[in-house]
MISEDO-364254 format. One record per residue (C-alpha): x, y, z; residue in one letter. Coordinates in Angstrom, 3 decimals, decimal comma. Example, Ala and Ser with C-alpha at 12.3 -4.5 7.8 and 13.67 -1.06 7.14 Angstrom:
2
12,300 / -4,500 / 7,800 / A $
13,670 / -1,060 / 7,140 / S $
***
This chain:
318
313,335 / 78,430 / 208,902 / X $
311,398 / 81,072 / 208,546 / X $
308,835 / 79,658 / 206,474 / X $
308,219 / 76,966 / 209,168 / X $
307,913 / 79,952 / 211,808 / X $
305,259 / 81,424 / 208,909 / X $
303,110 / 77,937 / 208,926 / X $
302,939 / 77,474 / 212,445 / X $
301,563 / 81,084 / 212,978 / X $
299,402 / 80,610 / 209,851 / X $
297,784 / 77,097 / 211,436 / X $
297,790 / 78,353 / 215,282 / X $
295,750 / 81,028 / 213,516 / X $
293,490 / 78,890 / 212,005 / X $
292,896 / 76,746 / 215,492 / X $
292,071 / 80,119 / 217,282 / X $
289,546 / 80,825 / 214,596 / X $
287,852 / 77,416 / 214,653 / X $
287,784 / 77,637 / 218,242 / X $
286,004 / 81,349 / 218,230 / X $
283,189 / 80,014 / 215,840 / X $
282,950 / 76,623 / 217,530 / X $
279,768 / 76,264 / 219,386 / X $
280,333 / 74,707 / 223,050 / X $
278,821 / 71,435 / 223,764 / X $
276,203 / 72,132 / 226,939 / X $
274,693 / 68,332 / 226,240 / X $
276,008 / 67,240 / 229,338 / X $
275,533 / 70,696 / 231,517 / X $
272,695 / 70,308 / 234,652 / X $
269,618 / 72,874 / 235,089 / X $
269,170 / 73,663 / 238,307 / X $
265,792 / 74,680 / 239,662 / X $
265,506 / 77,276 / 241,863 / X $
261,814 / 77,515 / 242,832 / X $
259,010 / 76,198 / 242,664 / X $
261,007 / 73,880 / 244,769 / X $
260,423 / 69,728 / 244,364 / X $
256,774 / 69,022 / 246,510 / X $
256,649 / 72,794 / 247,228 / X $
252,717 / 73,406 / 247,878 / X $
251,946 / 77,299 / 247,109 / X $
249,513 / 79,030 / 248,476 / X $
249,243 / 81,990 / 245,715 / X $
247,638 / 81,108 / 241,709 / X $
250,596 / 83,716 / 240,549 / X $
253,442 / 81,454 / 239,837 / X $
257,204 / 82,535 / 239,442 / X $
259,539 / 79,993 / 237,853 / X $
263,295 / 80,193 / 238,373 / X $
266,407 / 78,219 / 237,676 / X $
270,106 / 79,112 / 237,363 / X $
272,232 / 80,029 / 234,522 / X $
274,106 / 77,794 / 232,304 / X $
277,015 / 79,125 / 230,426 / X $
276,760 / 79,243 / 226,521 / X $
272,592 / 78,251 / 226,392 / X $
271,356 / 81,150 / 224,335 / X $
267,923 / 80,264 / 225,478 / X $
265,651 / 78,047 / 227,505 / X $
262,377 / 75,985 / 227,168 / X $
260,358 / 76,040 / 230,082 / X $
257,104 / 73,399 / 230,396 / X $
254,636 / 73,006 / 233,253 / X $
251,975 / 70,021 / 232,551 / X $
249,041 / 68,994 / 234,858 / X $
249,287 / 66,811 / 236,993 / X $
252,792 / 65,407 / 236,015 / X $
254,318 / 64,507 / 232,105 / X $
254,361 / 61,144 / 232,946 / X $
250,225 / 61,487 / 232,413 / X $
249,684 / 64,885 / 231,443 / X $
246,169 / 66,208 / 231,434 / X $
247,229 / 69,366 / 230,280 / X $
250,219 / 70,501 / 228,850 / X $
249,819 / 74,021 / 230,620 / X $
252,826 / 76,319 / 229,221 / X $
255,413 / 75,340 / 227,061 / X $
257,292 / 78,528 / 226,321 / X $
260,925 / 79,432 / 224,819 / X $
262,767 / 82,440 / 226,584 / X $
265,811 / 83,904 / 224,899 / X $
269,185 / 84,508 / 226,809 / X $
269,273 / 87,626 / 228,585 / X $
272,451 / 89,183 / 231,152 / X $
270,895 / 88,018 / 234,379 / X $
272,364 / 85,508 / 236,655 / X $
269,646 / 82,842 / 236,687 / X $
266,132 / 83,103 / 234,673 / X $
262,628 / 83,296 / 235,175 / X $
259,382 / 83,161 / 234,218 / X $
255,890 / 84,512 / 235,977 / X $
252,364 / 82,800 / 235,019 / X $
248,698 / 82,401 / 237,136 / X $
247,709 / 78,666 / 237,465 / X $
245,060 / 77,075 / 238,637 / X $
244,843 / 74,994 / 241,889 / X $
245,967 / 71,570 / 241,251 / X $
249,417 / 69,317 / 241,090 / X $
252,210 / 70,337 / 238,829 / X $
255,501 / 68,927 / 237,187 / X $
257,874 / 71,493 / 235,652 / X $
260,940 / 71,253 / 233,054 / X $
263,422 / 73,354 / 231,861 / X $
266,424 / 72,549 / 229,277 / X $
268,939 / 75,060 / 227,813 / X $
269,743 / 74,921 / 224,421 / X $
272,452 / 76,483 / 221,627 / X $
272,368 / 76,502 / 217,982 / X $
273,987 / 72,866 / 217,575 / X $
273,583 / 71,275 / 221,302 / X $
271,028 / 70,737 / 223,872 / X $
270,246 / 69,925 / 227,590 / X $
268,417 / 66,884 / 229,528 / X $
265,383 / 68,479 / 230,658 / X $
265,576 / 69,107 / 235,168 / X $
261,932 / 68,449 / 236,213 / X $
260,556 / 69,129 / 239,359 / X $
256,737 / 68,856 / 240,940 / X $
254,508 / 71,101 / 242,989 / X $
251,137 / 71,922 / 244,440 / X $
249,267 / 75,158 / 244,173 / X $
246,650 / 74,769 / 246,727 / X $
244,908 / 78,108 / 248,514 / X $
244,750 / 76,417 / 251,881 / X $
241,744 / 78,888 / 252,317 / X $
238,048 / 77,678 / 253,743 / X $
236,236 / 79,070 / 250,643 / X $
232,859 / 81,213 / 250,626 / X $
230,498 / 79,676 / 248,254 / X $
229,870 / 82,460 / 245,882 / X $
227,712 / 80,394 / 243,613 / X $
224,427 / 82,451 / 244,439 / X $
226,177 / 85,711 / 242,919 / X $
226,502 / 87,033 / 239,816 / X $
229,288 / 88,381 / 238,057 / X $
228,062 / 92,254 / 237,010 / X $
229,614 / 93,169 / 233,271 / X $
231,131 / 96,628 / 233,178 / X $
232,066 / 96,934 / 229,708 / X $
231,324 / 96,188 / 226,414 / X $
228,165 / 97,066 / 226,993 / X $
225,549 / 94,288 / 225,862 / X $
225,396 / 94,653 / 221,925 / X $
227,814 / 97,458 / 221,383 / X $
229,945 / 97,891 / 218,201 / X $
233,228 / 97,964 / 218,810 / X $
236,291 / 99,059 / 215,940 / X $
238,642 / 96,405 / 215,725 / X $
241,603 / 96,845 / 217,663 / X $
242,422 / 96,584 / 221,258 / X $
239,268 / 95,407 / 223,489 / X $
239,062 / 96,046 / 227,635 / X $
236,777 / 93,709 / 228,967 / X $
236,233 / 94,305 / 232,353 / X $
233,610 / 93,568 / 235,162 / X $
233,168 / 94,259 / 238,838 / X $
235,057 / 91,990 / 241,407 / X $
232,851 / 89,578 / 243,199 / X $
234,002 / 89,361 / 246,889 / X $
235,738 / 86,059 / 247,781 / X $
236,088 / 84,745 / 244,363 / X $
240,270 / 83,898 / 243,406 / X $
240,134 / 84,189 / 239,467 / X $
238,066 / 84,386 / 236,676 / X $
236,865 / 82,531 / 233,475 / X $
236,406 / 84,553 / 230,350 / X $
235,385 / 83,102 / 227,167 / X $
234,936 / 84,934 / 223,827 / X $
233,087 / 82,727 / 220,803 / X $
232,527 / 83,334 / 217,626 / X $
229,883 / 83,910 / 216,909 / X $
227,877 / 82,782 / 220,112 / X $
227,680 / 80,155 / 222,851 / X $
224,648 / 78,579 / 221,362 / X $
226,492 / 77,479 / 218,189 / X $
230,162 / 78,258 / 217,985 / X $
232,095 / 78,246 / 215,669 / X $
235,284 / 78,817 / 217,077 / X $
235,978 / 79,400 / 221,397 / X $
238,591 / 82,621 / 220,456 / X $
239,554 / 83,120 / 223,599 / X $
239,371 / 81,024 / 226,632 / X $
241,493 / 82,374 / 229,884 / X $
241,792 / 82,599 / 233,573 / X $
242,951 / 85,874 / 235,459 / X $
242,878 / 87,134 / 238,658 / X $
241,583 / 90,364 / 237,883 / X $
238,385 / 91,795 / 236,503 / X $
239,993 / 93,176 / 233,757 / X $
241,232 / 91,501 / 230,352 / X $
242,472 / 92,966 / 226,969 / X $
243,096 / 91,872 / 223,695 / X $
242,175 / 92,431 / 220,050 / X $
239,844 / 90,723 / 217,502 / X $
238,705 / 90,721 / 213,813 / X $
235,809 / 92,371 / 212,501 / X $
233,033 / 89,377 / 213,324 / X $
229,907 / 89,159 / 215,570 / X $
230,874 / 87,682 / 219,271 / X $
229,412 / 87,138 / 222,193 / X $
231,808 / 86,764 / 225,582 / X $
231,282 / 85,574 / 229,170 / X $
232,703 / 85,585 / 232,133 / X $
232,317 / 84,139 / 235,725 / X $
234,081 / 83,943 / 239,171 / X $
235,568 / 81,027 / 240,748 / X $
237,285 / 79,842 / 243,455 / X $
238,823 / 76,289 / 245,004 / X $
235,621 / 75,172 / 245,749 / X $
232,749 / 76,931 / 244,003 / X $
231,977 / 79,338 / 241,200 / X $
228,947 / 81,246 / 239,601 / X $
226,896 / 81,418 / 236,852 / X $
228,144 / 83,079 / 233,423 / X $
227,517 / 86,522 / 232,637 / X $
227,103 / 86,486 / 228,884 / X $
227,129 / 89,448 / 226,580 / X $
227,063 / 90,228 / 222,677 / X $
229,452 / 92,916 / 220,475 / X $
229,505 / 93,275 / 217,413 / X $
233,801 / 94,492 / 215,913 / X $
233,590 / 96,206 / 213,033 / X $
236,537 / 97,691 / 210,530 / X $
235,334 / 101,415 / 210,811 / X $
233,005 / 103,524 / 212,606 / X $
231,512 / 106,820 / 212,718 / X $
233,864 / 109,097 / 214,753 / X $
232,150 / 110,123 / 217,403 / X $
234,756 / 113,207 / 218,108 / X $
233,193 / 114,623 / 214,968 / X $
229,764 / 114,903 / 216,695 / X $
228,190 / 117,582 / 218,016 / X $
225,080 / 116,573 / 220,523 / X $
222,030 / 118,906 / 219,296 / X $
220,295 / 120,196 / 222,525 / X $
216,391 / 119,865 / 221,869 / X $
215,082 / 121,382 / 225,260 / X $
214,958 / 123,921 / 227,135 / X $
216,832 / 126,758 / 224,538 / X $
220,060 / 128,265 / 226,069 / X $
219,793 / 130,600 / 228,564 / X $
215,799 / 129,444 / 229,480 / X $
214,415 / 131,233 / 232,573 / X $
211,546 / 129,491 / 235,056 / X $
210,219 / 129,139 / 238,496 / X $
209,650 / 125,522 / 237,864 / X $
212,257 / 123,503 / 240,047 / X $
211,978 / 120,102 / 237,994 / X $
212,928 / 120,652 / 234,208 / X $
213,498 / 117,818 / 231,813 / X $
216,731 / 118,697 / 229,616 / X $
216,548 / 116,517 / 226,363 / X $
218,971 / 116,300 / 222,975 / X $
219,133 / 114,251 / 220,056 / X $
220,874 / 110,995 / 219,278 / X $
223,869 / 110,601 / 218,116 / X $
224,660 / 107,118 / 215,649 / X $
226,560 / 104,734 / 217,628 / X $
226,338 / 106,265 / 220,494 / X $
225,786 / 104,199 / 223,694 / X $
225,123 / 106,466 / 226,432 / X $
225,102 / 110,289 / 227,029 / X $
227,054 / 111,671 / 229,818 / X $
225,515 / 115,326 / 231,594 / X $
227,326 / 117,465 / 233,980 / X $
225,637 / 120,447 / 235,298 / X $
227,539 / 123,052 / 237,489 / X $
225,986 / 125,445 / 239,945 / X $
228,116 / 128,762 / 238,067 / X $
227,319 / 130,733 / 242,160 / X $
230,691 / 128,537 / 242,881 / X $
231,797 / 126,464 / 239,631 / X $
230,287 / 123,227 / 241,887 / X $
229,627 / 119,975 / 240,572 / X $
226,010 / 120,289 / 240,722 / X $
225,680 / 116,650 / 239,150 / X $
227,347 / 114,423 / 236,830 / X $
225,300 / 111,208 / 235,187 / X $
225,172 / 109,166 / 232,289 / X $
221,855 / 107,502 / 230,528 / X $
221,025 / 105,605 / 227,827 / X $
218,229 / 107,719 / 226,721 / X $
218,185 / 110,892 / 224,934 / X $
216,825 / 113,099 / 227,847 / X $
216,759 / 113,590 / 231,822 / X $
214,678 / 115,168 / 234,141 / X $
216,771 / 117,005 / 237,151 / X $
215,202 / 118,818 / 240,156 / X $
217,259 / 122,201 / 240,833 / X $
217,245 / 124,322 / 242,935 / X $
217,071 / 128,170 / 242,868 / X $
220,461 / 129,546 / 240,586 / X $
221,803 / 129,713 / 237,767 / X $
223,661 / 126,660 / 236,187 / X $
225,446 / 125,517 / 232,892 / X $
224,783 / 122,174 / 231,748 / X $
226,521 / 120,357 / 228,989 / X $
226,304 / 116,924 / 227,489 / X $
228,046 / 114,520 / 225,262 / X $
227,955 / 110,761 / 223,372 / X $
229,884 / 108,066 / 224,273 / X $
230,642 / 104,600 / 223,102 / X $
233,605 / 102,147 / 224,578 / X $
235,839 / 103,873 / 222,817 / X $
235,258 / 107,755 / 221,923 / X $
232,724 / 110,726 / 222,596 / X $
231,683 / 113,861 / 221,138 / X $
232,340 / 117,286 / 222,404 / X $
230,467 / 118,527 / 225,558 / X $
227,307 / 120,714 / 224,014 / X $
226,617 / 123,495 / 226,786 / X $
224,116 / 125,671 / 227,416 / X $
222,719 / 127,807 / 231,055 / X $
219,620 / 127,764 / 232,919 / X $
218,190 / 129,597 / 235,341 / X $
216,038 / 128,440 / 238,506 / X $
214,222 / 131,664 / 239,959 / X $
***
């Protein structure tokens, strides 16, 4: 008897163990979508997509195609998004006006849902300004800079009425790519990311519903390595430190630094530690009109990524 009490412990034991490793079937389990709702028509490009939980998926595949997946343009997204302890899930994106389906299906290691598809419109409902007469103003990289590989801010300045931008970064130039590296819509001026040591050139315009500009196009150059610039010092040519005159305009000049981009001076009127002016150029001198005082004036190198030092030295106006 108490070797049959021993076997039925022994198999229950067994049963509870198959049952703990036993992956539950969610085949037959229903997405629901929470928004976009089905037909919703949104009036923002910045897209959040929600559904509810299903018990036991240990992740989800989420994917949006233009205008439906019956006859997809564009298969826009298509994205996997691991479990996580909220309630329902999500995902944010920026899309373009236009018509939309979107699916979602939940999935384990051995079993899988249906997808739950659902359709929407993103349309701005806005009467747009036709920007196509403007032009989109690059901030930075500067046309032809060298750039160390690594992280990259591309930015420009906003262009009023415009809803998103295009930028576009080919390798090595519009005129005969070889590859289109990057290719992406935002809705700021202001994109990063990194790329290999190559020549490229990048562009960018603004756009919105109805119109858009011309591109802004640019060249950089990444390189592996570059001087360090923070190992510089900026040799002051003109006038010598401490140079006295009645003259009121005096031209201040230095000598280049490699890979330097621009020079950045700040002169402060040292009567009240004032900003008596703060500038960048290109060149490798300025000419400033002062007025009577005394003043310290310093100056630096710059690239997109590092400077030198600040070299100061004082002047006085009489």
């Amino acid at each position: 008897m108490k070797k049959f009490i021993i076997l039925i412990f022994a198999m229950a034991l067994i049963y509870s163990c198959e049952e703990i490793i036993s992956v539950p079937d969610i085949s037959e389990d229903f997405i629901v979508l929470i928004a976009p709702a089905d037909g919703t028509v949104l009036e923002d490009i910045d897209v959040t997509f929600s559904w509810e939980e299903i018990e036991f998926a240990e992740e989800y595949q989420i994917q949006v195609a233009q205008p439906n997946f019956t006859n997809a343009n564009q298969v826009v997204l298509d994205t996997i998004l691991g479990d996580s302890v909220q309630s329902f899930r999500s995902f944010s994106t920026t899309l373009a006006p236009n018509m939309y389906q979107w699916r979602v299906r939940g999935f384990n290691d051995n079993f899988q849902t249906d997808y739950t598809t659902q359709s929407f419109k993103i349309d701005t409902l806005q009467t747009d300004v036709d920007i196509s007469d403007q032009l989109v103003t690059a901030i930075a990289p500067v046309d032809n800079a060298e750039i160390t590989a690594g992280n990259i801010n591309f930015n420009w300045e906003a262009v009023a009425n415009a809803t998103m931008y295009q930028l576009q970064i080919a390798y090595p130039n519009f005129q005969s790519p070889i590859q289109i590296v990057r290719d992406t819509l935002i809705t700021t001026p202001l994109y990063t990311t990194t790329l290999e040591s190559n020549d490229y050139q990048w562009r960018v315009k603004a756009m919105n519903i109805s119109y858009e500009t011309a591109y802004t196009t640019q060249s950089l150059s990444v390189i592996d390595d570059m001087v360090n610039l923070s190992d510089q010092i900026v040799e002051i040519i003109a006038p010598e430190d401490g140079f006295e005159t009645s003259e009121t305009m005096v031209n201040l000049s230095w000598q280049a630094i490699e890979q330097a981009t621009l020079y950045r001076i700040i002169i402060t009127d040292l009567s009240d530690n004032s900003i008596f002016l703060e500038q960048t150029v290109t060149t490798t001198d300025i000419t400033i009109e002062f007025v009577s005082g005394m003043y310290s004036w310093a100056v630096r190198a710059e690239n997109d990524t590092q400077n030198t030092p600040y070299t100061e030295q004082t002047i006085t106006i009489l």
